[in-house]
N, C-alpha and C positions, 0 to 999 in steps of 0.2 A: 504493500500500500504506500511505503515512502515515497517509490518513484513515480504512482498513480500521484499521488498529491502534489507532486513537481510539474506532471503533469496538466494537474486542473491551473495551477500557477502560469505556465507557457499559455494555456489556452484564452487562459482571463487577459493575458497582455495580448494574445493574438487578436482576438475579439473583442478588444475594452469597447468600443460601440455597443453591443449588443447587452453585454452583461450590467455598463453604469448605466443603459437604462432602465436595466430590471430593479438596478438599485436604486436609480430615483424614484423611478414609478412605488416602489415601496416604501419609501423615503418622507413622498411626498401625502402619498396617502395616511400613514402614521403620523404624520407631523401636525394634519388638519385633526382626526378625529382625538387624537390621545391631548392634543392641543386642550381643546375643547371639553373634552372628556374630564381634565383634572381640574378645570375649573367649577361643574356643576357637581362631582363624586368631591369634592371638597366642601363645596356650598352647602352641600347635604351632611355632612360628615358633622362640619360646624354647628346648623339648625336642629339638626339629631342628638348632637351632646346638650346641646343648651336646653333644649324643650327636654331630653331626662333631666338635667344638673337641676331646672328649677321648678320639675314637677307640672308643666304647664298641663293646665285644664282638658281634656278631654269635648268638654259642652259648656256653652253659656246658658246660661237660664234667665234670661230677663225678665222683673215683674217691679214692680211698685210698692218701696215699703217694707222688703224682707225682711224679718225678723227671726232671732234664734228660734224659737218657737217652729219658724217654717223649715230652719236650717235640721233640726232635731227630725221632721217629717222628711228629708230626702233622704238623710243616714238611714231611712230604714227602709226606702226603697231599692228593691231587688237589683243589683248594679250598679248601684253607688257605692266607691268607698271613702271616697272626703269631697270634703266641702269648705270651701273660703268664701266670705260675702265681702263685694264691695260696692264702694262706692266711687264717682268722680265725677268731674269737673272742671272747666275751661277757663282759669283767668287771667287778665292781662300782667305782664311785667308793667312794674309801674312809669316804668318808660315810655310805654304805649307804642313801644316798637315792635316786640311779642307778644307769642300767648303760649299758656304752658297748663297742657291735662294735666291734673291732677288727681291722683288715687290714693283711696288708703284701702286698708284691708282688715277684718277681726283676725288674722290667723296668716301666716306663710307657710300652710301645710298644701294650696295649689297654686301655682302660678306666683313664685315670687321669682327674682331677678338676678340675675350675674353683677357683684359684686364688684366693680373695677377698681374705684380705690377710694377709703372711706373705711368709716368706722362699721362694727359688727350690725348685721341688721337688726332693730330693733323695732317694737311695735310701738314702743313709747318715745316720749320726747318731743322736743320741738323743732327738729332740723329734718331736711330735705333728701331724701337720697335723689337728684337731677340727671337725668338723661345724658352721658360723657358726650354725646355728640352736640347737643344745644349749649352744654359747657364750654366744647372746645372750641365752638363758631365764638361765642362770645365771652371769651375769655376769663372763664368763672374755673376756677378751684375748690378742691374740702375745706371748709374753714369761713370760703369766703362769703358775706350776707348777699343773698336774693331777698331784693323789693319787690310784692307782688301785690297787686290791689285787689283787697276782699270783694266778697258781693257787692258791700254796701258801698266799694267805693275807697274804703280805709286802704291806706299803704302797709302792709305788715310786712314784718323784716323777720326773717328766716334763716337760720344757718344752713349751709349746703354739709350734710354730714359723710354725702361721701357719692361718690360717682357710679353709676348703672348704665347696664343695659338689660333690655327686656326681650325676649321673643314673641311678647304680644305685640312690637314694634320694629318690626322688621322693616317694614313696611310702611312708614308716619308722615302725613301730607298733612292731618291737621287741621283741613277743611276739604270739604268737597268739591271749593272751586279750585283745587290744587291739584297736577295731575303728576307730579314726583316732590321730593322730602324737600324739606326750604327746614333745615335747622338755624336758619338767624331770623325765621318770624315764626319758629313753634316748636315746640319741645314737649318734652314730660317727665313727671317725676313722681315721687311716691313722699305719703307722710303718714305719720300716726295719725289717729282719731282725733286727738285736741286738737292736732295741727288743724286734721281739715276740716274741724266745727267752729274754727277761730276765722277761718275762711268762708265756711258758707252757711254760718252762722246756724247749720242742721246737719245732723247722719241719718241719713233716709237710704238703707244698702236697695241696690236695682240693678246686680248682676248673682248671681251664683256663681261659680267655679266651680266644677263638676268634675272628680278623677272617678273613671271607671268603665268596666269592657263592656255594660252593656247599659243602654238610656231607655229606661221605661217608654210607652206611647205620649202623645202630647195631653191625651186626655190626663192623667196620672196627674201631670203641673197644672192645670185647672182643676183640679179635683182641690189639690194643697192649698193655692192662691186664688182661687176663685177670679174675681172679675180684673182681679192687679196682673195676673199676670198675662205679659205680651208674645214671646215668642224664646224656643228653644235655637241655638244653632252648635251645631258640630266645629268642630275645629280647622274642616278645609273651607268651612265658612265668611271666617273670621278674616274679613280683609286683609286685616294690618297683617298677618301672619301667612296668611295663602298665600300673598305675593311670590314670597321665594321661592313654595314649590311649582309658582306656576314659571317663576326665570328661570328655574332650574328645569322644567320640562319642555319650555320651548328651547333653551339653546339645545338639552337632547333630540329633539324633536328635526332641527334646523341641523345639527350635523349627523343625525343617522340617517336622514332622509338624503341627502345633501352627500354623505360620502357613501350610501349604498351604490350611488349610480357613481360616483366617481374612484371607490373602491372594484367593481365589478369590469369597468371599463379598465381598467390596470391588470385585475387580475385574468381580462380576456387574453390582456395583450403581451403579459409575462409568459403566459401560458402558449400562447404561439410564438414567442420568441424562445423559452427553452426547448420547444417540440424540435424548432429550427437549427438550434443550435447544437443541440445531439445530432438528428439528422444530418448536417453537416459533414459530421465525426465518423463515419462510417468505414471509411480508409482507416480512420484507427483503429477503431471497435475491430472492424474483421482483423487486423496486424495484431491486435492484443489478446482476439481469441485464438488466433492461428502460433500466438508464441504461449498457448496455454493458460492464460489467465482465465481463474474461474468467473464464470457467468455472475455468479452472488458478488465477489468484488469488483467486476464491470458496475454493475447496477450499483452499488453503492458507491462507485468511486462517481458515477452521472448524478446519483441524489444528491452527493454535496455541492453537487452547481447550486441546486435547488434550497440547501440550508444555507449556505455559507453568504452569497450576495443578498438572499429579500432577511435574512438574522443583522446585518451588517448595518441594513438598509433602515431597518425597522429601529432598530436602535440609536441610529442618529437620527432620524424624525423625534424618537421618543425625548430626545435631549433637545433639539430642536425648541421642537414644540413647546417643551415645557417655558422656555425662556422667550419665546418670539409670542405663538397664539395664545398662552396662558395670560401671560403677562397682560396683556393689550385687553385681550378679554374682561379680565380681572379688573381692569382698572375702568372698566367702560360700567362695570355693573356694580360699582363701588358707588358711582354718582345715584344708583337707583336703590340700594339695598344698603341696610346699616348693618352690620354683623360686628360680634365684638371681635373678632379677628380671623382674617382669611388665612385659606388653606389651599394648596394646590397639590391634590393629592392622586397619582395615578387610576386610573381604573381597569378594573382587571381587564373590563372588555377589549383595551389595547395590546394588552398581553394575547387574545386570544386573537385580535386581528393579525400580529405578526405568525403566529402559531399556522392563521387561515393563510395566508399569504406562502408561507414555505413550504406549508404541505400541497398548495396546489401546483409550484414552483416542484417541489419533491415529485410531487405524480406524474406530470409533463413531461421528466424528463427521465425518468424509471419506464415508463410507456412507450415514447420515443425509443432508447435505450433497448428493451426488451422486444420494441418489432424488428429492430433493426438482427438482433441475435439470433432471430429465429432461422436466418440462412445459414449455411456452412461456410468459412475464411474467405475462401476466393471471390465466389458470387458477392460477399458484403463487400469486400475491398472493390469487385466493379461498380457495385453499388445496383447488382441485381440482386438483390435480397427476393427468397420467395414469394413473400406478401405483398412484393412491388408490383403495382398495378402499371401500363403502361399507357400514357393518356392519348386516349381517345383522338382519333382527329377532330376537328370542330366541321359538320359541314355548313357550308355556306348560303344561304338564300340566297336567292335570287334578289333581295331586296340589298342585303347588305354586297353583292356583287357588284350594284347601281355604287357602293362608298368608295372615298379615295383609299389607295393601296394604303397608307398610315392607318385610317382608321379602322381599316378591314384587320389589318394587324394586331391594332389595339383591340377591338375585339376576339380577336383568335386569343391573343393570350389569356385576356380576361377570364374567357371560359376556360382553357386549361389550368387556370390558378382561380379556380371560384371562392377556396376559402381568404386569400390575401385578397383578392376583391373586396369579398364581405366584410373581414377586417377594416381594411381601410375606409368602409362607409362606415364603420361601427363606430370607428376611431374620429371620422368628421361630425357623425351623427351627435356621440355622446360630449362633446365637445362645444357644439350649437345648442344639446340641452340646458348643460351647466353654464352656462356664459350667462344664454338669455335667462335661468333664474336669478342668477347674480343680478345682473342691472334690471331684472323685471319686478326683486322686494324692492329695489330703490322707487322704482317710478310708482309701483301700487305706497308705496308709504305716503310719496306725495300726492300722488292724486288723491289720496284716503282725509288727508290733511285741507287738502287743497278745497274737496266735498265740503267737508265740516263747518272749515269756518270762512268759506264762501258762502256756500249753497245752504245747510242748514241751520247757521246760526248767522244771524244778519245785526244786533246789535252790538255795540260798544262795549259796552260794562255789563257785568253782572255783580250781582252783592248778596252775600248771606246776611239774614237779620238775626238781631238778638232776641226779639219779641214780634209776634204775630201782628201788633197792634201799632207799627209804626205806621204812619202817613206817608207814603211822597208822593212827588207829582210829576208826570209825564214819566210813570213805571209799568210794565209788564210784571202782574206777582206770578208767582210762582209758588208750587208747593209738590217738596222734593223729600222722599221717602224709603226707608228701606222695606221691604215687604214681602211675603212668602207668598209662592204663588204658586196653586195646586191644579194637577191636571190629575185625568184618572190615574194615570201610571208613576208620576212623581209631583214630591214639594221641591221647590227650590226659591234659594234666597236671590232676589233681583232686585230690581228699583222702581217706584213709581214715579211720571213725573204730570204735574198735573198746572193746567197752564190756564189765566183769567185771556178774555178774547183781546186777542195781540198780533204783531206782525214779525216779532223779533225768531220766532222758531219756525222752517218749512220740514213741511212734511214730505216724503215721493213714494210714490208705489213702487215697484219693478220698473214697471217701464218709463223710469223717469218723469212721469207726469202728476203735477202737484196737487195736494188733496189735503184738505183741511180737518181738523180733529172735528168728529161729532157728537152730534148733540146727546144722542146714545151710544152705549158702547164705549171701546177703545182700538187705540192701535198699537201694533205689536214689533216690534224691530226683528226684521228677518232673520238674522241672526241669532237670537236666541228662540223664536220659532221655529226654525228648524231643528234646534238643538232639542225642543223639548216638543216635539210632533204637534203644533198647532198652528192650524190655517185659519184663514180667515171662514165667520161662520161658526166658529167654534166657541162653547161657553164654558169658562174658565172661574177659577175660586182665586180670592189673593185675601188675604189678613194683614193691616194696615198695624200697627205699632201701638199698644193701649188701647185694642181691639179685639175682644174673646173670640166674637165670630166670623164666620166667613164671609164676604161677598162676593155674590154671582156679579159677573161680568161678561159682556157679550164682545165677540173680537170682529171688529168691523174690516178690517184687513190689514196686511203687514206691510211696513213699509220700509224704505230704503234709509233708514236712519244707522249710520257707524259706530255713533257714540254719543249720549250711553247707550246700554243694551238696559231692557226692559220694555215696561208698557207706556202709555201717554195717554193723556184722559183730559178735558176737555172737565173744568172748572162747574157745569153746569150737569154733565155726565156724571162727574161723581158724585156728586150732591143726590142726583136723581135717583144712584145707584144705594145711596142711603149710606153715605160718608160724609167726614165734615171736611171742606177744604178748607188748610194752616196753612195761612205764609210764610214761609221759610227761607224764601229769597226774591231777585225780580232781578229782570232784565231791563235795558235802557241806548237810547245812544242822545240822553239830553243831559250835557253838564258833562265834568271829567273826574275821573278815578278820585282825587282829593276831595271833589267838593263833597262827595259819597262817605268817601274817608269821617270826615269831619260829624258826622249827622248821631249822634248816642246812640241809637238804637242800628246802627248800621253795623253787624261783625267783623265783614269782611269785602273785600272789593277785591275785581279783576278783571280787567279787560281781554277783549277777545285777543289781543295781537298776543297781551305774558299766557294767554293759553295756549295757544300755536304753538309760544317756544316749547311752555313745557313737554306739551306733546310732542316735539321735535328731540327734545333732548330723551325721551324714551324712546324714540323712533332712532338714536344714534345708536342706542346700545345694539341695535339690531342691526342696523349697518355695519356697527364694524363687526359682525362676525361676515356680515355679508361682503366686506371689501378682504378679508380672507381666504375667503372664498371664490373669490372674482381671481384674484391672483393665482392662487394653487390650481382654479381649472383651468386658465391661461397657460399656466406652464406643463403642465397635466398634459394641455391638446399639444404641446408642441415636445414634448418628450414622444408620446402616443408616434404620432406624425412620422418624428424623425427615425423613429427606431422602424417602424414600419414600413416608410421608403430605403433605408441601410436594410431591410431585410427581403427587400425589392430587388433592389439595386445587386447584393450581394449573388441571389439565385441566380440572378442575370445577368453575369459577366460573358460567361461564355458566350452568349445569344449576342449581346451586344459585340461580343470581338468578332464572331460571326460573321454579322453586317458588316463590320468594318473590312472583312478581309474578301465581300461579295461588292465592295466597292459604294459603300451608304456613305453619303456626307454625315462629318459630323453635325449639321444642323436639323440632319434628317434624323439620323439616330435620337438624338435630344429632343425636336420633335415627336416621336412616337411615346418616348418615354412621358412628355408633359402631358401629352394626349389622354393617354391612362389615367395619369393624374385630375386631369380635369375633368373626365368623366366619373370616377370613384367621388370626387368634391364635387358635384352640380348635384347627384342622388343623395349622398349625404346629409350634404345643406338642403337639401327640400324635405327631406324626413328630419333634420333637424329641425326648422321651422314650425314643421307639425307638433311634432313631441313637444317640443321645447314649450308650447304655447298651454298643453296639454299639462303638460308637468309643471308649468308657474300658476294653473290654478289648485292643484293637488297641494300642491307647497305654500302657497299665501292662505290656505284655509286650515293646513294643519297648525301652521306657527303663528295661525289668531290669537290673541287672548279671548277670555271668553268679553272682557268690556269692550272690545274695539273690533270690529271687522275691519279687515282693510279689504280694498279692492283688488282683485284681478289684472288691471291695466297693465300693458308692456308699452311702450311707446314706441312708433316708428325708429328712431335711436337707436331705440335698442336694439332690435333685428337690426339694424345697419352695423353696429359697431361690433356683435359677434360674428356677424357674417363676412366684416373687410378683416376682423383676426382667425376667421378659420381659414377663409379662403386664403386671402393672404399667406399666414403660418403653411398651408399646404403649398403653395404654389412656392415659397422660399425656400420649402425643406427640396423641391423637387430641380429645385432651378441650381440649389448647391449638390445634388447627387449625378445633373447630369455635368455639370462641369466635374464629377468623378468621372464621368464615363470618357472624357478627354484622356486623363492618364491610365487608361486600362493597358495593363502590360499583353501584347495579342498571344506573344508565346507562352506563357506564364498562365493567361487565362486557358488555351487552347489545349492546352496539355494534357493527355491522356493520362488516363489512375493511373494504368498500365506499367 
């Protein structure tokens, strides 16, 4: 075996084209997913120890008023084993440049917090444990006093006793009109009991915290709380907190979708570049059996093609990655997720992708290898091996008799080499998919954007109020809700949005054509009608917040709204439907953001443009996986390409020195070759086009969230700019193989095994 492995060494310098691009091709696919991979298998790692470390809740229990009394009745319901009551509360720094939740809790037996630096937790006292990250934005420490103004108004001075995070905040916007985490205008923090009755001047607990494997029916908590209580939710519920696992299942989602077709297209083309490269070897194989080497170390000495380059390969990707994709990644989902410290941590699936990569690498070329053995010496050394078929002649229509001698050619060869054919559309194909999804999430994000806060939302400002009862003038109110909402086959937690008659919000059906909320009924955002199998026509239950029973509601149709996802009801529909409509915000485009600002009863103010960004800035994290991406299948088609034309080019020495010694110009020869070329790249690119259109709606609908639909749209652009890099890339790799065909040595190639 020593001089077999001196061997495979000769071979890889003889062949370095063929072998570094089995190794990039594995290189590069390793690089994206394991990339990617250690950032969400980290993400998870982190939110899995935290939510064990501080016992986080199971179910929330919402009701009004809880008292030990009610606490004493869940402990001895079937499934329960703890219970924590809180309460909390929103109020401003007295600077009146934030606003900071505030919790307390009877108990830290569920859901209490990771300790970052501070004193031991306690239940008593008078100081703060604060949110490290609203600390760090504004420059607060343990020790040092937060002013924060009571209900009534009063300034109370609080000691910060020590710094926190929470896994109920993962997730923290802090208002509704906020669409990612602003820690220099909102925060949260925790206090004892005195603390937060010196605050809001009452303890009135209105959540539960609920550890345990199994949660009674909802009737059970009406049964306990009778008319106080509002709604149970689970923990994938729970916004602040689902966040993560839903950025941790799309970027999953956006690289296994993402690198199956860009994994598969590598492992097609590994797999026909070792077939070829054994095949090659044939003069040796038969010299190495005819000098006695056994068949089992033949075979094994060809599998280490197969482990030694995509093992090599795979493990500089894994180094790669972890430094280039990780990185970038990491830091792009740092602006969206608060964690108390990231982790980039391998996932096994990477390990078993190089594992999938060698063994098909391994099989290719044992297979190859093993046909080729199946003659006796001399026949392999001519390279008649028994199982060698001898190809067919091509015969000729009469239609293709009417084409020029070049193209009749390029056809003859074509059908004698059907698989390198196919390859090479395989190889243009899967190249035009991956491109055009690349630039096709860009263009649906902005058109998705572009919708919203062109088309569906047409005012200036929006403002959350502090009281139902404020007054303004020249407003759209609004009344915005969380709400459960049951069909026969599930409940789910969504949003209500319920609107006084105004012009600030449009509505679209499907077919883009405008339709105004009515007077009965409601309308349904396609989006989560889909999700949850209702059409229009159909009558639906939802439970409004401080609300025992259900309301029927009729669904008048669904309509082309992105965001939010939920329902929309129509001010005098819901009244009618036997709910009360609470203002809770309004829309406007009279007056600007301050003069809002300034008004008491005014919470919150935003206008549509700091909307947009926010949404853009969640829209980035998703780009740059997607500029990742754009680049690795860029360099992907042109490794694919080039190894494909060098495995062209290669077979076809002979044939080209042929022509040359029948007397072809070299412009002619060069010719036939590009002719091939163009014809392999025009079917390609047209089955790329299809695909490609086909698979950016498959992809923009699984890496939705469930609040945001984006759209489908690819722009003109876009086909333009994957189709002048594939064509291109093909026509470049082809224009540098035939100025190979210049230096073809005629004796060298001509030369008999013999």
């Amino acid at each position: 075996m020593k001089y077999l492995n001196i061997k495979m060494l000769r071979d890889m310098k003889q062949n370095f084209t063929q072998f570094i691009a089995v190794f990039l091709m594995a290189a590069i696919s390793v690089l994206i997913f394991s990339g990617m991979a250690s950032v969400w298998t980290g993400l998870n790692k982190v939110v899995s120890d935290e939510v064990s470390d501080t016992n986080m809740a199971d179910y929330y229990i919402k009701a009004l008023g809880i008292t030990g009394e009610d606490k004493e009745k869940l402990l001895k319901t079937d499934g329960i084993d703890k219970v924590s009551l809180s309460a909390e509360y929103t109020f401003s720094a007295s600077d009146g440049q934030s606003e900071i939740n505030i919790t307390t809790v009877d108990s830290y037996d569920v859901s209490s917090f990771t300790l970052l630096k501070g004193k031991e937790l306690l239940l008593e006292g008078q100081g703060i444990y604060l949110d490290s990250d609203y600390a760090s934005e504004h420059n607060l420490k343990t020790g040092d006093i937060l002013k924060i103004d009571n209900i009534a108004g009063e300034c109370i001075e609080i000691e910060i006793s020590g710094l926190v995070h929470s896994p109920e905040y993962f997730y923290f916007t802090g208002a509704v009109t906020e669409t990612v985490p602003n820690y220099e205008k909102y925060g949260y923090g925790f206090v004892s009991n005195q603390t937060f009755e010196k605050l809001c001047m009452q303890l009135n607990y209105t959540t539960a915290k609920v550890k345990g494997n199994y949660i009674s029916e909802t009737g059970d908590f009406e049964e306990i709380f009778g008319e106080r209580f509002i709604c149970v939710q689970d923990r994938g519920d729970f916004a602040q907190y689902s966040r993560s696992e839903k950025e941790s299942s799309q970027m999953k989602k956006m690289a296994t979708l993402f690198s199956a077709v860009f994994i598969l297209l590598s492992l097609l083309t590994m797999y026909t570049s070792m077939v070829r490269l054994v095949d090659r070897q044939k003069e040796a194989i038969g010299t190495m059996k005819g000098l006695g080497v056994k068949t089992k170390q033949i075979l094994i000495h060809y599998a280490s093609y197969g482990i030694f380059v995509p093992l090599l390969g795979g493990i500089l990707g894994l180094i790669i990655g972890r430094f280039t994709v990780s990185k970038a990644l990491m830091k792009v989902k740092q602006t969206t997720l608060y964690l108390p410290e990231w982790k980039l941590i391998h996932s096994p699936y990477s390990f078993v992708l190089i594992a999938g990569i060698m063994i098909c690498c391994v099989f290719a070329s044992v297979m190859a290898a093993k046909k080729v053995l199946k003659g006796n010496p001399v026949e392999i050394m001519r390279g008649n091996t028994n199982n060698s078929k001898m190809k067919k002649e091509v015969k000729e229509t009469s239609l293709i008799n009417h084409f020029p001698y070049g193209l009749r050619l390029a056809f003859r060869n074509i059908a004698q080499n059907k698989i390198r054919f196919i390859m090479g559309i395989v190889g243009v194909m899967g190249g035009m998919v991956l491109i055009i999804a690349g630039f096709g999430v860009k263009d649906a994000i902005n058109s998705s954007n572009e919708f919203v806060f062109s088309k569906q939302f047409t005012y200036d400002i929006k403002g959350i109020l502090k009281n139902s009862d404020v007054e303004l003038e020249d407003v759209q109110y609004l009344y915005e809700t969380a709400i459960e909402l049951q069909t026969a086959d599930e409940i789910k937690q969504t949003s209500l949005s319920s609107f006084e008659a105004g012009e600030f919000y449009n509505f679209y059906d499907n077919k883009e054509n405008k339709i105004g909320l009515p007077d009965k009924g409601a309308l349904i955002s396609r989006h989560l009608a889909d999700e949850m199998g209702i059409t229009a026509g159909d009558n639906i239950k939802i439970r409004i917040p401080g609300r025992n029973e259900w309301i029927n509601i009729y669904i008048q149709n669904t309509v082309k709204m992105l965001s939010p996802q939920g329902l929309f009801i129509s001010k005098t529909a819901l009244e009618n439907a036997g709910a009360a409509f609470k203002r809770t915000g309004f829309v406007t485009d009279s007056h600007d953001a301050n003069y809002y600002s300034d008004i008491s009863g005014v919470k919150n103010v935003i206008t549509r443009s700091e909307q947009l960004e926010n949404t853009e800035l969640v829209a980035d994290s998703v780009m740059s996986i997607v500029k990742l991406l754009i680049m690795a299948s860029v360099l992907l088609s042109v490794v694919i390409l080039y190894n494909l034309g060098i495995l062209n080019y290669v077979e076809r020495v002979r044939e080209y020195s042929t022509m040359k010694v029948l007397g072809f110009y070299q412009r002619e020869i060069r010719s036939i070759a590009i002719l091939e070329c163009v014809i392999t790249t025009i079917i390609g690119w047209v089955l790329g086009l299809i695909l490609g259109r086909i698979f950016l709606k498959v992809y923009i609908k699984i890496i939705s969230f469930d609040t945001f639909e984006w759209l489908s749209d690819a722009s003109i652009a876009t086909y333009v700019i994957a189709s002048v890099i594939i064509i291109g890339v093909s026509l470049l790799v082809n224009l540098l193989l035939a100025h190979k065909i210049r230096k073809i040595v005629m004796v060298e190639a001509l030369k008999s095994v013999e």
